[in-house]
C-alpha positions in Angstrom: 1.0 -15.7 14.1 -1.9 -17.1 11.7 -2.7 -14.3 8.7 -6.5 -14.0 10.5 -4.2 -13.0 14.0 -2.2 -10.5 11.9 -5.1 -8.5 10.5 -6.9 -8.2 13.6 -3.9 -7.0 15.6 -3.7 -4.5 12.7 -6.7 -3.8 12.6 -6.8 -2.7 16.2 -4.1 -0.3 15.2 -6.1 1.1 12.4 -8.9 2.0 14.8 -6.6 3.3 17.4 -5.3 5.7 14.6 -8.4 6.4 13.2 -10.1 7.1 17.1 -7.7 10.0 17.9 -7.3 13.6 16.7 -3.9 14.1 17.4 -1.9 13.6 14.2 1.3 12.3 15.9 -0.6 9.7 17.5 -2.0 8.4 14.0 1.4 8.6 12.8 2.1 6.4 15.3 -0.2 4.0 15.2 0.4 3.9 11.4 3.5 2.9 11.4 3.0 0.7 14.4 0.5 -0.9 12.1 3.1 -1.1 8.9 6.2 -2.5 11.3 3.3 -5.4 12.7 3.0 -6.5 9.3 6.9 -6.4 8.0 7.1 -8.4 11.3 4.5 -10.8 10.5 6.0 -11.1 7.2 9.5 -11.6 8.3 8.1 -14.1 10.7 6.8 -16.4 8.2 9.4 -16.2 5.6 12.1 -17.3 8.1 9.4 -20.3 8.8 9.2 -21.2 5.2 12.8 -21.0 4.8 13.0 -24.0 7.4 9.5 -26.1 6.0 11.1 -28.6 4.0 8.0 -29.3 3.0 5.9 -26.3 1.2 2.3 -26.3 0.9 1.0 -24.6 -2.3 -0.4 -21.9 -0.1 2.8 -20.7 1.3 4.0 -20.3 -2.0 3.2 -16.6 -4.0 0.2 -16.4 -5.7 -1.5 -13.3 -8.1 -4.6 -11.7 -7.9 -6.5 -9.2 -9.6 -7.4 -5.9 -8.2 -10.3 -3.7 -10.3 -9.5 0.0 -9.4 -12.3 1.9 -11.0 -14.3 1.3 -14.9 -12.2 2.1 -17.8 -12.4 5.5 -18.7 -13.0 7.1 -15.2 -10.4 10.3 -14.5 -8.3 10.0 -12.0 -7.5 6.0 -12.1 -3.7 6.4 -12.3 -3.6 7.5 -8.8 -5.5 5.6 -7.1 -3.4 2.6 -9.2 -0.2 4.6 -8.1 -1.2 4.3 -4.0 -2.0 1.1 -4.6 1.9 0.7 -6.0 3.3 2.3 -2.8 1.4 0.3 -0.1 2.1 -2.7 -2.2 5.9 -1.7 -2.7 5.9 -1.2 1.0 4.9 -5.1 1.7 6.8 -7.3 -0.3 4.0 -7.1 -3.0 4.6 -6.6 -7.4 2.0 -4.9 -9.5 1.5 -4.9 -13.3 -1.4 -2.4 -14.3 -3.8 -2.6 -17.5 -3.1 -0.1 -20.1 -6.6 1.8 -19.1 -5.2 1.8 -15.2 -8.8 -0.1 -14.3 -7.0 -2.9 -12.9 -3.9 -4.0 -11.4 -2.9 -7.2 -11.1 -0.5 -8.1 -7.8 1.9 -10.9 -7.2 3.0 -11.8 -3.4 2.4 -14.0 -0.4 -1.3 -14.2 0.5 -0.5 -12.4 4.2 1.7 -9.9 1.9 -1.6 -9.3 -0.2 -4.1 -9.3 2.4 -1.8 -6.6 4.7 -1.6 -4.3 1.0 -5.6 -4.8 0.7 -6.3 -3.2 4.2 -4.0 -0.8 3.8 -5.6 0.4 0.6 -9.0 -0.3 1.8 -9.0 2.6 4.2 -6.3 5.2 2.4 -8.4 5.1 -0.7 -11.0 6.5 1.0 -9.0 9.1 3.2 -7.6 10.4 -0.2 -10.6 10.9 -1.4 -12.1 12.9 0.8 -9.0 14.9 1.9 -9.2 15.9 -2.0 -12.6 16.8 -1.9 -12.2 19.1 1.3 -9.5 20.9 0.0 -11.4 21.5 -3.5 -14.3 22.8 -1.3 -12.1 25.3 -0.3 -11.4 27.0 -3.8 -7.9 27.1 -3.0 -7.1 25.4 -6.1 -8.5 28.4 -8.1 -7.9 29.1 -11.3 -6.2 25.8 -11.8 -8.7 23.1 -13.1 -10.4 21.1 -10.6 -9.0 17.6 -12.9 -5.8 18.9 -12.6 -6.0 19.5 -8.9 -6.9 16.4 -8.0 -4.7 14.7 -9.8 -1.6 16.6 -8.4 -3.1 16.3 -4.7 -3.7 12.8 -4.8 -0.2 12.2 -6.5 1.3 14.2 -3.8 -0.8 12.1 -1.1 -0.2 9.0 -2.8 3.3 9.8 -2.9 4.0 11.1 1.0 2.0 7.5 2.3 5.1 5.8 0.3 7.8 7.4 1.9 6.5 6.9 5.3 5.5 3.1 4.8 8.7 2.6 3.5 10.4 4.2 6.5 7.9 1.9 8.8 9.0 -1.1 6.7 12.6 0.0 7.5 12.8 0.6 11.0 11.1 -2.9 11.6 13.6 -4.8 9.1 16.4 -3.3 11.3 14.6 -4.4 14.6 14.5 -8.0 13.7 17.7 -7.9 12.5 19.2 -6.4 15.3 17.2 -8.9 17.8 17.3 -12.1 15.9 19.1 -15.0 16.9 22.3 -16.3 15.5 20.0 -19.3 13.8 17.3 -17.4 12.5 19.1 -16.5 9.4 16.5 -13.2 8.4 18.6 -12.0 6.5 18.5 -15.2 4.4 14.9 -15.7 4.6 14.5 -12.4 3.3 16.4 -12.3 0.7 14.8 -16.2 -0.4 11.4 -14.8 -0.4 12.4 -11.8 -2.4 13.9 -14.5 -5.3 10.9 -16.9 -4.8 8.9 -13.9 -6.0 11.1 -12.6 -8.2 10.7 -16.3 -10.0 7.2 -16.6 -9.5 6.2 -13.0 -11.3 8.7 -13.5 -14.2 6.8 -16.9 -15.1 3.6 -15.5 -14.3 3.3 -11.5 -16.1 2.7 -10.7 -19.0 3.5 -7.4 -19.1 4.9 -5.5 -21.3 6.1 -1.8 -21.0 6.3 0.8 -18.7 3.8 2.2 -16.2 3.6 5.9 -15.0 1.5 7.6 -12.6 1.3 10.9 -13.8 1.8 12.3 -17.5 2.7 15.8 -18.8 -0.8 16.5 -20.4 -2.6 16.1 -17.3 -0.8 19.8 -16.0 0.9 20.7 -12.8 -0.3 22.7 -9.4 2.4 23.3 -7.1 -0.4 24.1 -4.8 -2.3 21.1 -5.0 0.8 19.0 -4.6 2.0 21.0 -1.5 -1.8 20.1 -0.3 -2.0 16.5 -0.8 1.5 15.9 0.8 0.5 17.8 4.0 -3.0 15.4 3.3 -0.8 12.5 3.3 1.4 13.1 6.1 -1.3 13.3 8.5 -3.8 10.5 7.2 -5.1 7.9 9.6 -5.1 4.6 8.8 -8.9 2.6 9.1 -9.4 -0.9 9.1 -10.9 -2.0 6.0 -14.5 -3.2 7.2 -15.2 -0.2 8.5 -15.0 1.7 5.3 -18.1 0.6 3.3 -17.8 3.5 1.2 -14.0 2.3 -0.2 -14.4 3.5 -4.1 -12.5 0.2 -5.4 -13.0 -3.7 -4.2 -10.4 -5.7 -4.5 -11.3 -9.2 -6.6 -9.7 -12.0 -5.5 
């Protein structure tokens, strides 16, 4: 399946979550949408792994994400669901000191299925954030430190269940391959192919963390973002104008 083939079937999923108001059915197509792309992905690295011939474009490449202007509260976890979705699809980050920009390595179809991703949670994060501050619930606690722990929490629970998505559809094509298909193999080639590529190409140096012990702690605002996270809908990317960061290429 061509990369343009792969984000429009995901796509479709995306709307299909984002179209109903029953939060097991966006579950669904969520991780319907998460399980196409592992697929995808699986599919083309088992194709690689038999093109004795690569093309510079099936090889890993980097690009550079801006999440927000330096200095803008808040950037560390926006950069932190970045790092999940991307952990979830085969894709590395390194992220500036300030947390304004991330820079990813992976297969393009790897990158472009972490952009989409990120293109419509971003924005359901937001606003699921926003409605709960609107509610005062978060009173007395700081609104800062509200929203950090909220979208921590939210950035956190879309990790877990991408990674379970991821998962489930490793162990389908596993299960279903045939004995020449060598996944398994293909796999674990791609993983070293980036592996290599990303140690000649960072530069980084240190240790990243999403949250800090001076920003405070809400047990509240955690336990609200999580529930925010279990139930967001995934959107497809062009249909969220309003997405707070672009992604640079």
């Amino acid at each position: 399946m061509s990369d343009d083939k792969m984000l429009a079937r995901i796509a479709a999923l995306l709307r299909q979550a984002e179209g109903t108001d029953n939060a097991h059915e966006a579950e669904a197509f969520m991780a319907a949408a998460q399980r196409l792309a592992t697929a995808t992905s699986i599919d083309l690295a088992v194709a690689r792994s038999h093109t004795a011939k690569r093309e510079a474009s099936q090889a890993p490449t980097q690009r550079t994400i801006t999440i927000g202007e330096a200095g803008s509260k808040g950037l560390r976890t926006y950069v932190q669901l970045f790092a999940v979705i991307a952990a979830a699809n085969d894709v590395r980050c390194d992220v500036a000191s300030n947390s304004a920009f991330v820079y990813a390595y992976g297969f393009a179809e790897d990158l472009d299925t972490t952009h989409a991703l990120y293109a419509s949670l971003v924005v359901q994060m937001v606003r699921a954030c926003d409605a709960y501050l609107s509610t005062g619930a978060h009173k007395p606690t700081p609104t800062i430190t509200a929203r950090l722990n909220f979208q921590l929490a939210f950035g956190a629970r879309i990790g877990q269940r991408l990674a379970a998505a991821r998962e489930e559809a490793q162990k389908e094509a596993q299960a279903t391959e045939s004995p020449s298909a060598g996944t398994a193999i293909a796999l674990r080639n791609k993983e070293l192919e980036l592996v290599d590529h990303y140690r000649q190409t960072s530069k980084a140096r240190g240790t990243w963390y999403a949250s800090r012990a001076s920003a405070g702690y809400s047990s509240a605002a955690r336990r609200a973002g999580d529930r925010a996270g279990k139930h967001a809908r995934l959107g497809a990317s062009q249909e969220l104008p309003g997405a707070r960061t672009p992604l640079k290429r």
